[in-house]
Structure formats: C-alpha cells, structure tokens
N, C-alpha and C positions, 0 to 999 in steps of 0.2 A: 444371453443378450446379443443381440444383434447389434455391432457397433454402427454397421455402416449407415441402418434406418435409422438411428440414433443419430447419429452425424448430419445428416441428409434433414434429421426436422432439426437439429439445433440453427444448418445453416437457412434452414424456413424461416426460423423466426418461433419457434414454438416455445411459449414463457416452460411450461412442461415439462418440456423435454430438457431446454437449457439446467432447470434446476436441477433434473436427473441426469446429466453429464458431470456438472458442478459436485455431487454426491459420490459419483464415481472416480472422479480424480482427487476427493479429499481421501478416499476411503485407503486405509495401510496394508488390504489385504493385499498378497503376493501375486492372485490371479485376476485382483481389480486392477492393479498398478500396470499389468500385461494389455488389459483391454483401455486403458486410460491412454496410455500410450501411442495405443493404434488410434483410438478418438479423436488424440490432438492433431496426428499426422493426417489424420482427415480431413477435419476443416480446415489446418493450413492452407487447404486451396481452395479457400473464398476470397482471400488475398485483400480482407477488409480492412480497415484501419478506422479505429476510435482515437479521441483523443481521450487521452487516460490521464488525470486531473489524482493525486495521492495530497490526502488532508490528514493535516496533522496538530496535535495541539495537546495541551495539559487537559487535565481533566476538569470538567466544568465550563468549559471554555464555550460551549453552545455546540460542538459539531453537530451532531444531530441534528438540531433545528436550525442550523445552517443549510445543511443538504437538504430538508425539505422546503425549505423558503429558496435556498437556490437552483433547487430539481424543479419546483413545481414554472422558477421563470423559466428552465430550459424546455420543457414539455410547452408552455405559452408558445416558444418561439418554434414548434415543430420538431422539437431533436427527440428523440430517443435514448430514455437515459435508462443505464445501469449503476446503482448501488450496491459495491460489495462492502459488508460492516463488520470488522473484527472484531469480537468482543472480546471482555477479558475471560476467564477461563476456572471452573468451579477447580481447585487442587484434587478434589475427589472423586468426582466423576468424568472430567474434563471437557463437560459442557458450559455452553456460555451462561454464565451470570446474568448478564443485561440483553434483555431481549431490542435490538435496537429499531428492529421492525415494528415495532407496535407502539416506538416514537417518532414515526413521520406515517401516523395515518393517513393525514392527503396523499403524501405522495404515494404510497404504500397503493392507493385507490386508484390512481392516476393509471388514463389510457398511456401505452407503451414507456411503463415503468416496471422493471425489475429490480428486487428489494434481495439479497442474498445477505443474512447475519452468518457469520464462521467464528468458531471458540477459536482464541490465540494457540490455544492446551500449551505447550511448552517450549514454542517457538520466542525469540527475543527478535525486537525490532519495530514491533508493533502491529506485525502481518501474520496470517496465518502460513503454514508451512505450502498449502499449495495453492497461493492468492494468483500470484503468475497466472499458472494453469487456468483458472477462474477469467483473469481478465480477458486470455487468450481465446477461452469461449464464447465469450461475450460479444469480444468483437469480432466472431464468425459470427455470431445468430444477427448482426447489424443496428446493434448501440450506437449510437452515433456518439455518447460521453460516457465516459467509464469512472465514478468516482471512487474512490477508495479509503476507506475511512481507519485510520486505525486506531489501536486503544489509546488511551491518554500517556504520549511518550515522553522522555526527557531527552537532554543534549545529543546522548550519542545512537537513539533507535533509528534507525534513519534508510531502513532496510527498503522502505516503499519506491522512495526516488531513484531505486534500479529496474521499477516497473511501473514509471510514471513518467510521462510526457513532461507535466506539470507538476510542480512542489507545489504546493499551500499551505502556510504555516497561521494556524489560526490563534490569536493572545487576546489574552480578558484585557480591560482596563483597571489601574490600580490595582495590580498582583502584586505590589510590592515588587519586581524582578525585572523592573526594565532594562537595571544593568546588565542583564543578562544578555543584551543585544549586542553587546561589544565582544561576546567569548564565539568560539567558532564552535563547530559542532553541527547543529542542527541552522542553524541561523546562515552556513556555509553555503548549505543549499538549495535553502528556498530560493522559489523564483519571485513568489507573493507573500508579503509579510501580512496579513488582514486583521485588525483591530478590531472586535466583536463587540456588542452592546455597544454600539457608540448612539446611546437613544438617551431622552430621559437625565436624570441626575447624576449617569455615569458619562454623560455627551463630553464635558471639561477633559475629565479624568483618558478617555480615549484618547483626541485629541494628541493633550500630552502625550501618552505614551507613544502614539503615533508620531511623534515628532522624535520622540528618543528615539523610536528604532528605525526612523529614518533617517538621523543621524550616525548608527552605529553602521548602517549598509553602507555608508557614503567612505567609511572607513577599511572596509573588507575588500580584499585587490580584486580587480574589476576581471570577471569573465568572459574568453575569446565567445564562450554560446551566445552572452549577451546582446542586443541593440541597447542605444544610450538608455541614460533613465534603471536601467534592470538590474538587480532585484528591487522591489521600492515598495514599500509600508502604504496601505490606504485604511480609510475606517467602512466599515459596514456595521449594518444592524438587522440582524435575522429575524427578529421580532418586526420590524417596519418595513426589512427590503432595502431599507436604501444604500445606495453606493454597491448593490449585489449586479446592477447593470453597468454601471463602469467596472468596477473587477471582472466580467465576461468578455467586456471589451480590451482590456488588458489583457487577457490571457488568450484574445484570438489573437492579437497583433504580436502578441509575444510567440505562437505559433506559428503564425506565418510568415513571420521573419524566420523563424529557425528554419522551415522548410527552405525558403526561396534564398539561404546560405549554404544548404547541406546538410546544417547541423540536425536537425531532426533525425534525417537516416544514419549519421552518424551515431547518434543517440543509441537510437535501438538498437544500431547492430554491438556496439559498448554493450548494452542492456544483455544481447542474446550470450554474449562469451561471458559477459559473469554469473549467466544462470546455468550455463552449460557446465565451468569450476565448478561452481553449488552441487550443483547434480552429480560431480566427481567427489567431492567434498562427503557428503552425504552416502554417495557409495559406499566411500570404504569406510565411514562410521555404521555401517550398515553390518560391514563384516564381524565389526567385533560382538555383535552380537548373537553369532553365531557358538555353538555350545561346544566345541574343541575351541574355538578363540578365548570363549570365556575360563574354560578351565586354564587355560596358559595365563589368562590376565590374572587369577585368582593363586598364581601358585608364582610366579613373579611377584607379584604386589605382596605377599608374605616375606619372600626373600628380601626386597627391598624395607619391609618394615622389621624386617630382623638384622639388617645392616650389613647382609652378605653379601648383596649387589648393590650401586647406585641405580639410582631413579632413572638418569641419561641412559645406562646401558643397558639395564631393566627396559626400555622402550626400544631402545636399538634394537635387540634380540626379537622382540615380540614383532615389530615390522620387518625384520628381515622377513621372518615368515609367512606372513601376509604376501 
C-alpha cells in the first residue's frame, strides 16, 4: 500500500479512500498498525478542524433517527457531514449486530455524507477501540461535522466526551428514570441534555421530563468551560424536526463561546494527553500478551492460587520484568 497516495486522496476528499484508511486503522495487524500510523502523521497536515458532536443515550431512545433527521438539516444548511456508528458487537464473531447504516437511508444517499458503522468487539465506553483515529480522518478528508454515535450506554461509558467537542445526551420521555438526572456520571458531562419524541401523545410526558432534568442541571456545580445557561435540557422530535434547529443553534453558540475563551483549544489539547496515556496504557497491556510474558502470568497465577505467593507481590514480580 502506498500510504502517502492514500493520504493525499483522503485529504481530497475521496468518500473511497477515507473508508479504506478507516479499515486500515481499525485493523490489529502488526504491519497495519506500522502503516496506520504513518497515515495519521500524514494528514495531520491538513491542519482541518470539524466540530465533533459524541451522542449518547440508552437504548431506544431514537439516536439513529435522530442523526438522520439531524444530518439531513446539516446537509440543507451546506455542511458536510460524517457519521461514525458503534454498534454493539456479535460475542462470536465480533462483528456488528445492528447494521446502523441501513437505518438512515436518506441520509446514508445524501450528497457529501459519510456513514461509517464500527463493532464495539470488546472495547467498554460505548466507542470502538480506534473511533479517535476514525474522527481524526475525517476531519482531514473535510467534514465539516463529525457525529459519533455510540451503543446504548449507562452512567459511567463516557469514553466519547474525550473525542468530542460536544456531549449530547439523548432521553425518551416517561422512562421511568428521571431521577436519574440528579446522580453524576454521565449527566456530569453533557453539554446538551435532549428530550426525544417530544411529538404526539408522548409531547406531556417530554415536557415533564424536560423539566426534571432541567432542574437536576441547575443543581450540578457550574462549569468554568461553560457560558450562563450551560448545560441545559431542550425537547426535540426526530420524527417531526422540531426544536433540531434550535439545538444546532445551541450548540454553535456553545462552540463559539468556547473558541473566543480558549477553552476549545484547551479541550483538545486535554483530549490529545489522554489519548497519548491510552496509547501507553494499551502498550504495555500489549506486552502481556506476548508468549514468555504469558508463560510467567500462568505460572505466577498458580503459585498465588496455591497460597505461596500473594496476589500484590505475584504482580510486583511480573512488572518488575516487564
């Protein structure tokens, strides 16, 4: 493979090509992960920037048909959008379950739309293991919005909001669990709380719940990233659109406050040291799977389960030698 003509049409703009970069940085072989590498340090110098929008929610909650009623207004208004969709992940094969591209057919059709599904396979958080990398393509081939979609996550997946501009936390109405807006976790770091199905004979029930959790925000200590007002609960309805043009307006004023304070660049560069850890994290879990590391794990782990060494020192020992 030729990375650098690869590089060269992703920063063209080639739908193509980006897919087969995207394929080459999820891939775990030893001499993909060499050329994937070289790839990113490529386009790094297109020096583009998307806003990168990470959506999140329980399951059922509409995301899907959120992002294509919300992609098709961004595409109306001229932008250029990218969807990458995590799905969940078969235990067997470790392919995705839910095909999530062949549930936003419009937009899936739609000129200057990119649709990428990724299996989660055994990654926790809601992301797949090399989504980063993914976005970071993205926004060389010139996305102008990067959405990220992850699987249906609870309180603590919250892995996205380290490669998200934006947090958007999407809630049904009458889920039973409005209390839930008052516990930290997930709810810590949305920037957009958004009430979904607020159409029809669930319009009441929204609402309401719209009002609890804009209550429960009003109680969570106010953040220096913030302008007044932020983080704050609205209703939408993906099925009618509405209230998806006032949420687009919140969320540029919320970025362009963050830019015209700093905080934006400070974001990212936060963002780039905790991927950098990651990637050291991941290193040396890399090691132990090497076949003299394993035999030392296999022959430790017996003496600790025969009671002749503890578990602490049993671990001491094996990273000394690492």
């Amino acid at each position: 493979m030729d990375v650098s003509d690869l590089a060269n049409r992703v920063i063209g703009g080639e739908r193509r090509a980006l897919a087969r970069a995207i394929t080459l940085v999820e891939s775990a072989r030893g001499d993909h992960r060499e050329q994937a590498t070289e790839l990113l340090e490529a386009v790094r110098g297109a020096g583009r920037q998307a806003l990168r929008i990470g959506l999140s929610g329980t399951p059922g909650v509409g995301k899907s048909t959120f992002i294509e009623t919300f992609g098709m207004m961004l595409v109306g208004l001229g932008l250029k959008v990218a969807v990458l969709a995590v799905d969940p992940s078969s235990a067997r094969s470790g392919g995705s379950i839910l095909g999530d591209k062949t549930r936003m057919e419009r937009l899936a059709r739609a000129p200057g739309v990119f649709i990428r599904p990724s299996p989660s396979q055994t990654e926790l958080g809601g992301v797949a293991r090399r989504t980063r990398e993914a976005v970071e393509l993205c926004e060389a081939a010139g996305y102008d919005v990067i959405l990220i979609e992850t699987v249906g996550v609870g309180q603590s997946e919250t892995v996205v909001a380290e490669m998200s501009d934006l947090f958007v936390l999407l809630l049904a109405p009458a889920g039973g669990d409005e209390l839930q807006g008052v516990k930290r976790g997930i709810m810590e770091i949305a920037d957009l709380i958004l009430v979904n199905k607020a159409d029809g004979d669930l319009k009441p029930a929204a609402k309401r719940t719209c009002a609890d959790y804009a209550g429960a925000l009003r109680l969570l200590r106010k953040r220096p990233q913030d302008p007044p007002g932020f983080p704050k609960a609205m209703l939408v309805s993906a099925v009618t659109g509405e209230g998806l043009a006032k949420a687009w307006e919140e969320m540029q004023h919320l970025t362009q406050w963050r830019k015209a304070h700093g905080v934006w660049d400070d974001r990212r560069a936060e963002q780039a040291r905790h991927w950098f850890l990651e990637e050291v994290r991941q290193g040396l879990l890399a090691q132990l799977n090497k076949e003299t590391v394993r035999e030392r794990l296999e022959r430790l782990g017996q003496a600790v389960a025969k009671g002749d060494i503890t578990a602490t020192n049993a671990a001491r020992e094996l990273l000394r030698g690492l």
